[in-house]
C-alpha positions in Angstrom: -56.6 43.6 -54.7 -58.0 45.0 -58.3 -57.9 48.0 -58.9 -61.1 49.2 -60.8 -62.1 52.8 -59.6 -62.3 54.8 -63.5 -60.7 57.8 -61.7 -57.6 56.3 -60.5 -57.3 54.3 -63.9 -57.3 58.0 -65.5 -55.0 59.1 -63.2 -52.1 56.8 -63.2 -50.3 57.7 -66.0 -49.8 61.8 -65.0 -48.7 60.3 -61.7 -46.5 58.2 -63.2 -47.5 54.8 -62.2 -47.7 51.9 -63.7 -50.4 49.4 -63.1 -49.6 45.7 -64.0 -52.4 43.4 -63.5 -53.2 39.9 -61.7 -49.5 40.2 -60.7 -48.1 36.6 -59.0 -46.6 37.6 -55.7 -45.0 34.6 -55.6 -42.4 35.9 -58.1 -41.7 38.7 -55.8 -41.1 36.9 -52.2 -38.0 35.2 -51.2 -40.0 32.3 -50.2 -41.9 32.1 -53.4 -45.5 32.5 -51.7 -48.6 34.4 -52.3 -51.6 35.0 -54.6 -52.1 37.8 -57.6 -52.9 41.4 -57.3 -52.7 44.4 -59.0 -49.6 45.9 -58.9 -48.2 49.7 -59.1 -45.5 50.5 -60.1 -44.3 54.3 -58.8 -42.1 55.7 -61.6 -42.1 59.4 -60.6 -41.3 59.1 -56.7 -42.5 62.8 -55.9 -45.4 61.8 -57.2 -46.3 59.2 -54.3 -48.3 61.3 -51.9 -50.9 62.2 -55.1 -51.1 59.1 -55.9 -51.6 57.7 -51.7 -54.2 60.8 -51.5 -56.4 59.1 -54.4 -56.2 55.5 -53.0 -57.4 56.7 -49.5 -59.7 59.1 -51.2 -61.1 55.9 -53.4 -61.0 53.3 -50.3 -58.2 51.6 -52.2 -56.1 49.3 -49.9 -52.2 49.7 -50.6 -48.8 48.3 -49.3 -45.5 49.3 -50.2 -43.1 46.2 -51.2 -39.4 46.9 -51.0 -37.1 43.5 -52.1 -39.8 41.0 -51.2 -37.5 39.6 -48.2 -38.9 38.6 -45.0 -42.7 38.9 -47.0 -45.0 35.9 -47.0 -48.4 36.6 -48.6 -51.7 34.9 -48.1 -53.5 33.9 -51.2 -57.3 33.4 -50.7 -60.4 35.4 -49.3 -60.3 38.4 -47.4 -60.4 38.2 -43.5 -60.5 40.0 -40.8 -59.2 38.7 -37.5 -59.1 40.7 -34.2 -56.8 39.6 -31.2 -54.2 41.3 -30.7 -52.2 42.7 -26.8 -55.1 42.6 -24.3 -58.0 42.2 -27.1 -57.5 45.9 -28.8 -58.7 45.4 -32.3 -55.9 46.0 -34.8 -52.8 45.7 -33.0 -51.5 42.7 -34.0 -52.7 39.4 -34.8 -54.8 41.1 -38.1 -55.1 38.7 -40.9 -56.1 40.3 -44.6 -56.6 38.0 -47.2 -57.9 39.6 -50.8 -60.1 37.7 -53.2 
């Protein structure tokens, strides 16, 4: 994921985040696998649910990453893949790969 949109670039640093580009998340997983992204780093925790507000307002995908434990990461395109319990879309089975 980059992390582009002018609006949440302005924003970041009353929010108290921290943005840290083309981040390996290699360096982060205990297995040591996984592609770049742009990374933030929350500094003022009640800030958080601003700051979740303007990534869903700006269509910004976002996961939180505790220790990095039990993580593996895909590096390469971005894909959707549907096939989860009895064919519902979403359940499980979903495969997300950013560019």
């Amino acid at each position: 994921m980059r992390i582009e949109e002018p609006k949440i670039l302005a924003a970041l640093p009353e929010l108290g985040a921290e943005l840290r580009r083309d981040v390996s998340l290699a360096e982060l997983t205990s297995l040591g696998m996984g592609g770049t992204t742009d990374l933030l780093r929350i500094l003022q925790h009640e800030a958080i649910p601003t700051l979740l507000k303007l990534l869903d307002q700006q269509g910004v995908p976002h996961k939180f990453l505790g220790g990095g434990s039990n993580l593996l990461v895909v590096d390469g395109e971005r894909k959707r893949r549907h096939g989860g319990r009895r064919g519902r879309p979403g359940t499980h089975g979903d495969i997300l790969r950013e560019k």
